[in-house]
ZAGU-925639 format. One line per field, with one value per residue: residue in three letters; z negated, x negated, y of N, C-alpha, C in turn; residue number from 0. Coordinates in steps of 0.05 Angstrom, whole numbers, plus 32768, in hexadecimal, padded with zeros to 4 digits. Example, Ala and Ser with C-alpha at 12.3 -4.5 7.8 and 13.67 -1.06 7.14 Angstrom:
! residues 2
residu [ALA	SER]
nZ [7F64	7F72]
nX [7EF8	7EFF]
nY [7F8E	7FD3]
caZ [7F64	7F71]
caX [7F0A	7EEF]
caY [7FA6	7FEB]
cZ [7F64	7F63]
cX [7EF8	7EFE]
cY [7FBE	8001]
num [0	1]
This chain:
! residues 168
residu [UNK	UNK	UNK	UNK	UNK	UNK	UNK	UNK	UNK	UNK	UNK	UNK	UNK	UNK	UNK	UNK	UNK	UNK	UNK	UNK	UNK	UNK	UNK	UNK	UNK	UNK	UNK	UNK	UNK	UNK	UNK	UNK	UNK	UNK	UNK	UNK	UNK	UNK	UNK	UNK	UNK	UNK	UNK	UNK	UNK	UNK	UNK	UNK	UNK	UNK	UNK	UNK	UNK	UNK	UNK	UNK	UNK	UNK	UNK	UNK	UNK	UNK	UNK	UNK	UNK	UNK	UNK	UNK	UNK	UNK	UNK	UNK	UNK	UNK	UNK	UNK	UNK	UNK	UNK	UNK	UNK	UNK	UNK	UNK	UNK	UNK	UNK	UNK	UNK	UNK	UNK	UNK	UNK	UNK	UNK	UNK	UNK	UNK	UNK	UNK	UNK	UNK	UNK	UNK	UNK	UNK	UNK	UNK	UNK	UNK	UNK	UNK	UNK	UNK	UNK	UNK	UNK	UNK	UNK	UNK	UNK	UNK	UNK	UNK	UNK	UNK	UNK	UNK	UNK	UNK	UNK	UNK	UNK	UNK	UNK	UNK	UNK	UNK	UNK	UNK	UNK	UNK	UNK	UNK	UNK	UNK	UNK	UNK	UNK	UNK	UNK	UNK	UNK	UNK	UNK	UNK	UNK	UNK	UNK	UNK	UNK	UNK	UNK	UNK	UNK	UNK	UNK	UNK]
nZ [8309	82FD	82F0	82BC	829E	82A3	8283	8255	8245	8243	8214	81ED	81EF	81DA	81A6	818A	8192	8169	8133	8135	813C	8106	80DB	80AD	8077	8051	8012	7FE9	7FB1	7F8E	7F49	7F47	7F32	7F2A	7EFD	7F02	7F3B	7F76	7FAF	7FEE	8027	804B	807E	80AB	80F3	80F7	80CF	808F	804B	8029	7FEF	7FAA	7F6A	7F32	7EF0	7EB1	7E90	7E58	7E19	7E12	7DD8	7D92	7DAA	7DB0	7DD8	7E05	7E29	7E5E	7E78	7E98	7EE5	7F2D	7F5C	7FA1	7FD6	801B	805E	809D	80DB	810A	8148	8140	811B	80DF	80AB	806B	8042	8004	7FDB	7F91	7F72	7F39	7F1E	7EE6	7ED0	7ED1	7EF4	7EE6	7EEE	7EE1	7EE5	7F13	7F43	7F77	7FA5	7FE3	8023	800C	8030	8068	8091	808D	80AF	80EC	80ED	80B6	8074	802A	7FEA	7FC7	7F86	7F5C	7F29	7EEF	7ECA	7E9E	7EA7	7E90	7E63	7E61	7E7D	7E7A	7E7E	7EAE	7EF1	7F21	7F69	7F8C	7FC4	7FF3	8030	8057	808E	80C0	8100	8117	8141	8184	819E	81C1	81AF	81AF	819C	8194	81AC	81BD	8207	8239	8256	829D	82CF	82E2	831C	836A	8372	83B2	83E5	8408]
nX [7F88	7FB2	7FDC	7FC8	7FCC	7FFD	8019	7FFB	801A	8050	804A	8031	805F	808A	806D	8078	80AF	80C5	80BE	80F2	8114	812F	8167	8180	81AC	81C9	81EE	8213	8246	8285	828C	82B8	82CC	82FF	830D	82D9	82CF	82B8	82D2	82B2	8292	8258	822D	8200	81F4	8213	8216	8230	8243	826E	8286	8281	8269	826F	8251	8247	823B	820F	81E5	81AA	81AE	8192	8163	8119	811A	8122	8153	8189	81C5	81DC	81F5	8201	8227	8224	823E	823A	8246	822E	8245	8228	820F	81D5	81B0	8199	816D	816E	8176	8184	8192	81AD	81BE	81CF	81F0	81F4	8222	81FB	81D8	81B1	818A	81AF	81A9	818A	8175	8165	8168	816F	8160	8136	8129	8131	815E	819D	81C9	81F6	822B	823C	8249	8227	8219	81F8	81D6	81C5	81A0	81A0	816F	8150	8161	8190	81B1	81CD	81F8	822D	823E	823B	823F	8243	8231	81FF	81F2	81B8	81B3	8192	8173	8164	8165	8159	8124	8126	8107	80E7	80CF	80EA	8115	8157	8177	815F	814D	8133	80F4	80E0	80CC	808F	807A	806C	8026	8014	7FF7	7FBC]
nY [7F19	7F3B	7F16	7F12	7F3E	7F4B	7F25	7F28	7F5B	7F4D	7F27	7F48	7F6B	7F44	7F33	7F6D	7F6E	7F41	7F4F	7F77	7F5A	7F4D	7F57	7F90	7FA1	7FC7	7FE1	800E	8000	800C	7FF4	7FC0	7F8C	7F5D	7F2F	7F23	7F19	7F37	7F52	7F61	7F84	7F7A	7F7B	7F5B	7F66	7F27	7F11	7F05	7F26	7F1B	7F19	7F1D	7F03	7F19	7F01	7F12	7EE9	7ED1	7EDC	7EB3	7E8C	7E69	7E64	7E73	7E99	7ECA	7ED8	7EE3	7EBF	7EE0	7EF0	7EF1	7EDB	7ED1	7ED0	7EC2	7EBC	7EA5	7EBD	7EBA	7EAA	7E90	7E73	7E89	7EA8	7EC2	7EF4	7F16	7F4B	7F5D	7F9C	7FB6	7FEF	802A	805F	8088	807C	805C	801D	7FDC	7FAF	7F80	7F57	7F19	7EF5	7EBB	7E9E	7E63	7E3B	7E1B	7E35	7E63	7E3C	7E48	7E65	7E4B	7E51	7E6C	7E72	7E95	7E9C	7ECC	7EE1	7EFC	7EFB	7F1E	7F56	7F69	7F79	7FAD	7FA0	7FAA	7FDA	7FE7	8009	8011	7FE7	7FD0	7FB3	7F96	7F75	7F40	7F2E	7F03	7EE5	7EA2	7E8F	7E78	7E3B	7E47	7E77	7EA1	7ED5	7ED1	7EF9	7F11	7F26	7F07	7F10	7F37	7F0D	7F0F	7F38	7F12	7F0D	7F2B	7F02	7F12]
caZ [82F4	8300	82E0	82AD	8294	829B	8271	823C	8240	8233	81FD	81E3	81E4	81C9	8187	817E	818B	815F	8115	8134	812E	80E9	80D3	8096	8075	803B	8009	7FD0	7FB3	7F75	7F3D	7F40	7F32	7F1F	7EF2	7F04	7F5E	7F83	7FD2	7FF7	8040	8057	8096	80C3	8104	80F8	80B3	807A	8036	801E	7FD5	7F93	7F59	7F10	7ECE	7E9B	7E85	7E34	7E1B	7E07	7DBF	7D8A	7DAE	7DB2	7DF8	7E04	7E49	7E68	7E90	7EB1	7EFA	7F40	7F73	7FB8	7FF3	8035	8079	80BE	80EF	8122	8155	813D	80F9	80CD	8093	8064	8025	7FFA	7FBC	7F8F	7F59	7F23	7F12	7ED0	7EDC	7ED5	7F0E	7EEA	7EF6	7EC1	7EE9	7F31	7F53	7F93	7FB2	7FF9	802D	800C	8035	8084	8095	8095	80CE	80F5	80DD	809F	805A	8016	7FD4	7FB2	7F6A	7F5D	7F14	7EE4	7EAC	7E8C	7E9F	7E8D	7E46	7E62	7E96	7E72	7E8D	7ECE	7EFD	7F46	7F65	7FAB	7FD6	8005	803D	8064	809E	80DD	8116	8116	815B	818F	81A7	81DB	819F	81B7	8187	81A8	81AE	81D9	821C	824D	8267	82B5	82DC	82F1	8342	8368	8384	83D3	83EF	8423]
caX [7F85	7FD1	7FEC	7FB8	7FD5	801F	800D	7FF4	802D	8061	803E	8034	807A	8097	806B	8085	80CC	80CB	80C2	8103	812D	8138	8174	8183	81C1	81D1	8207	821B	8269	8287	8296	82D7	82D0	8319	8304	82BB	82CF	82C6	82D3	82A0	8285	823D	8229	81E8	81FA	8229	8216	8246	8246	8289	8296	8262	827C	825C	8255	8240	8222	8202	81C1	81A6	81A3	8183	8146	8105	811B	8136	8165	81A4	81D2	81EC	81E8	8218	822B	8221	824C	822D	8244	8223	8254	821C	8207	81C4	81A7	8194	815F	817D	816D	819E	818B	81BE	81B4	81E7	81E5	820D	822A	81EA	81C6	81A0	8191	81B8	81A9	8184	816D	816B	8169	816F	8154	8121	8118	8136	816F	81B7	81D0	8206	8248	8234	824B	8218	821E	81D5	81D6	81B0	819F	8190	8170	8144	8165	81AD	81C0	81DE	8209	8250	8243	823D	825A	823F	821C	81EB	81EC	81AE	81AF	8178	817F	814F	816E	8149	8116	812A	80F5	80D9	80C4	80F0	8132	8175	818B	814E	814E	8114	80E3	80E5	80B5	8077	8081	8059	8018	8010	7FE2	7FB0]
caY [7F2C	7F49	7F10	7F0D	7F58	7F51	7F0D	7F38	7F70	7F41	7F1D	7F61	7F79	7F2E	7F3B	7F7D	7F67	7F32	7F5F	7F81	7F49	7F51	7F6B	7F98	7FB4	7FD2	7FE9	8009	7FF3	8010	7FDE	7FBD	7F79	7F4E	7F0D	7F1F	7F18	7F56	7F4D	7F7B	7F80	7F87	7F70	7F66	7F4E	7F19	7F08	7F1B	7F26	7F1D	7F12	7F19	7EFA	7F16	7EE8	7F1C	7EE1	7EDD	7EDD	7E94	7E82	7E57	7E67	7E92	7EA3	7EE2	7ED3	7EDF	7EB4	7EEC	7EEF	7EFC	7ECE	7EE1	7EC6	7ECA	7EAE	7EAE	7EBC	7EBE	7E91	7E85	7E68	7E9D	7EAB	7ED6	7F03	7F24	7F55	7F69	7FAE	7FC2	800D	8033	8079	8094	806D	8045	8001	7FCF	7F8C	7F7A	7F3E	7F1B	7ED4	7EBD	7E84	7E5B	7E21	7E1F	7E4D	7E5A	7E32	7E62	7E51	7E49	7E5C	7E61	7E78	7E9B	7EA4	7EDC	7ED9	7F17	7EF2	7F25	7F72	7F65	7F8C	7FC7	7F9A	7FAD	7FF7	7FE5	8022	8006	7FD8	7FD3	7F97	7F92	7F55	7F3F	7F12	7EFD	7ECA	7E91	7E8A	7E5E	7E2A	7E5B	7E89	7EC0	7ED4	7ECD	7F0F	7F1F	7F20	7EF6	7F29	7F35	7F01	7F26	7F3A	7F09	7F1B	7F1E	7EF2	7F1C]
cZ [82ED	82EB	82C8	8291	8294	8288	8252	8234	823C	8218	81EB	81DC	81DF	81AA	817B	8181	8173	8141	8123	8137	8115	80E8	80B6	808A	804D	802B	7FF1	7FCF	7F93	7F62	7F37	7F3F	7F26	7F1A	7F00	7F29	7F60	7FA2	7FD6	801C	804D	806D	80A5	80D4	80F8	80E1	809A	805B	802B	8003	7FC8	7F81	7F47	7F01	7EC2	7E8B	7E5F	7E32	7E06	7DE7	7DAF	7D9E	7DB4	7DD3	7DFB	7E22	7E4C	7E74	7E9B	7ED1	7F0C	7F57	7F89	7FCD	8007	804A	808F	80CA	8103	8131	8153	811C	80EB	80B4	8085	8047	801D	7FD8	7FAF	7F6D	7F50	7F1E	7EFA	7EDD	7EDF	7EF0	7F06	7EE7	7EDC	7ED4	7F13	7F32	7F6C	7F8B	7FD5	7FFF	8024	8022	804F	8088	808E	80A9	80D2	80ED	80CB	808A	8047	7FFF	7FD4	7F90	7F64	7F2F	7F04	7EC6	7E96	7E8A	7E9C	7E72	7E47	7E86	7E8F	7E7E	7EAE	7EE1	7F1F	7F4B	7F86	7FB0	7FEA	8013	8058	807C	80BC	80EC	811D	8137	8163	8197	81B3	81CC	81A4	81A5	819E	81B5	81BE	81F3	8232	8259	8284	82B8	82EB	8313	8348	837B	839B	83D7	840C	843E]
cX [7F9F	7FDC	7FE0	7FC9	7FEB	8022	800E	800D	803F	805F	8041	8055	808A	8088	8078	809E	80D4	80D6	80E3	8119	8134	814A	8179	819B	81C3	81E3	8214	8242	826E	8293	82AA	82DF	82F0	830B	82EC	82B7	82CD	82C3	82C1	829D	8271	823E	8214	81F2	820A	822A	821D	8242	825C	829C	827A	8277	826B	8264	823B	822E	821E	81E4	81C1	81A0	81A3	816A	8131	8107	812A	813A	817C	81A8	81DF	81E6	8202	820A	8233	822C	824F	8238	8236	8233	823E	821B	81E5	81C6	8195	8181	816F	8175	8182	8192	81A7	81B6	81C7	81E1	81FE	820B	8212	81D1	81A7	81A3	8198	81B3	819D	8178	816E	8164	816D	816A	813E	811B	8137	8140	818F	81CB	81E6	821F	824A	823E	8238	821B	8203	81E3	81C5	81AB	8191	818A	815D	814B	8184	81C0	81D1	81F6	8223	824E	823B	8251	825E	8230	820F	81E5	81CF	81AF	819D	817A	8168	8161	8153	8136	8121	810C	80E2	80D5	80D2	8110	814D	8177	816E	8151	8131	810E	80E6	80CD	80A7	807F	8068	8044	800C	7FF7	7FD4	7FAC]
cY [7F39	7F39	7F0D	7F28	7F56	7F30	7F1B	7F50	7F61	7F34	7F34	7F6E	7F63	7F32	7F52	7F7B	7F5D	7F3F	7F6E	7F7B	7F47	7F65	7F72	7FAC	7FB6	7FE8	7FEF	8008	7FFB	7FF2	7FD8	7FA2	7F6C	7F35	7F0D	7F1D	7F32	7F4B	7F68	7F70	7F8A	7F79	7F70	7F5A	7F46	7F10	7F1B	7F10	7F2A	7F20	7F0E	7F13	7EF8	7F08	7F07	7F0B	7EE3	7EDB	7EBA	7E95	7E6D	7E58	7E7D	7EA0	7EBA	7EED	7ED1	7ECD	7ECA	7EEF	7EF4	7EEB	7EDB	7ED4	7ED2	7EB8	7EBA	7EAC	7EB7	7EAA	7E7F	7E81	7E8D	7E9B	7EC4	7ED9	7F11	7F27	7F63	7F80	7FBB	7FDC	8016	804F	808D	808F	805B	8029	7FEF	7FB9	7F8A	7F5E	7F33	7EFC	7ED3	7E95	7E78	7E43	7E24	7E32	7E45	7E55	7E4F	7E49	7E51	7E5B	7E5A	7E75	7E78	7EA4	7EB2	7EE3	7EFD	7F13	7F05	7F4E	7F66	7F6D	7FA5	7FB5	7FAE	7FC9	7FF9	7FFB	801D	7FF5	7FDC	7FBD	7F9D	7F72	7F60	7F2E	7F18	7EE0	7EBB	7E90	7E70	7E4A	7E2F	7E74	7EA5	7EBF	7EDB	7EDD	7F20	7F19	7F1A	7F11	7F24	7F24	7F10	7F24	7F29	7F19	7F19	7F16	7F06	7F10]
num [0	1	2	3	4	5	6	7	8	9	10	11	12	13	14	15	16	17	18	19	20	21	22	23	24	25	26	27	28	29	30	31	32	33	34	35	36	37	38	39	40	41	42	43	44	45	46	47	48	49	50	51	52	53	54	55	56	57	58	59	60	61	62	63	64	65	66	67	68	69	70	71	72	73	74	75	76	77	78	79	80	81	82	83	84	85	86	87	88	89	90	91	92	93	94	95	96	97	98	99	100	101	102	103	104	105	106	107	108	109	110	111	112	113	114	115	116	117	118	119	120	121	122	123	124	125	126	127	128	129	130	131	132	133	134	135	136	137	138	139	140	141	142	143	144	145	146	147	148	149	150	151	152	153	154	155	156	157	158	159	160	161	162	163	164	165	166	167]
């Protein structure tokens, strides 16, 4: 029955670990792009956001579509030692604080190995008319370390082995 209960109490405190592997950072950065680059530095853990790079972008014509190409490239590496899922929103503000352009992108489909470099294109094809007054902008990044095999995330540490129980 002993080990039946310290069975369940680890189980129990590996699910609630797990939601607190996620890390989250965020950052606002005034606007100072050169030729549309600005160098920046967010960071969760080991994963960096280094460089956004705006295109102002135009709006499409000859057609009934009414869409920008504007949008901002997002260059992310994992320094870490594990693979990484990763989210990254980015929101334009004018001197008044409101929003002239947001969007996001991320991991659709496995992760980003560790090591790893990736470019997201985060696209702002339908708020984007008041870009040119742009006064700041707000990086959020999102990032979870991938589970090892044994369902437990790196940067945890193995629970103690239950004490055993004496034989009468």
């Amino acid at each position: 029955m002993r080990i039946r209960e310290v069975s369940l109490a680890v189980l129990c405190a590996a699910a609630l670990a797990a939601p607190a592997s996620a890390q989250v950072a965020t950052k606002k950065f005034p606007w100072q792009p050169v030729g549309g680059i600005q160098n920046i530095d967010l960071t969760t853990e080991e994963v960096v956001v280094g460089q956004v790079r705006f295109d102002l972008g135009s709006t499409l014509k000859g057609t009934p579509i009414r869409k920008s190409s504007a949008k901002v490239r997002v260059r992310i590496d994992n320094n870490s030692e594990t693979d990484e899922e990763v989210g990254v929103a980015v929101v334009v503000f004018d001197k008044e604080g409101n929003v002239v352009a947001a969007g996001s992108n991320g991991t659709k489909w496995g992760y980003l190995g560790k090591g790893d470099r990736v470019y997201y294109d985060i696209d702002f094809p339908y708020l984007y008319r008041r870009l040119d007054q742009a006064s700041d902008f707000m990086v959020t990044l999102e990032t979870k370390a991938k589970a090892t095999k044994h369902g437990k995330m790196p940067t945890e540490e193995a629970p103690p082995a239950p004490e055993p129980t004496p034989i009468p």
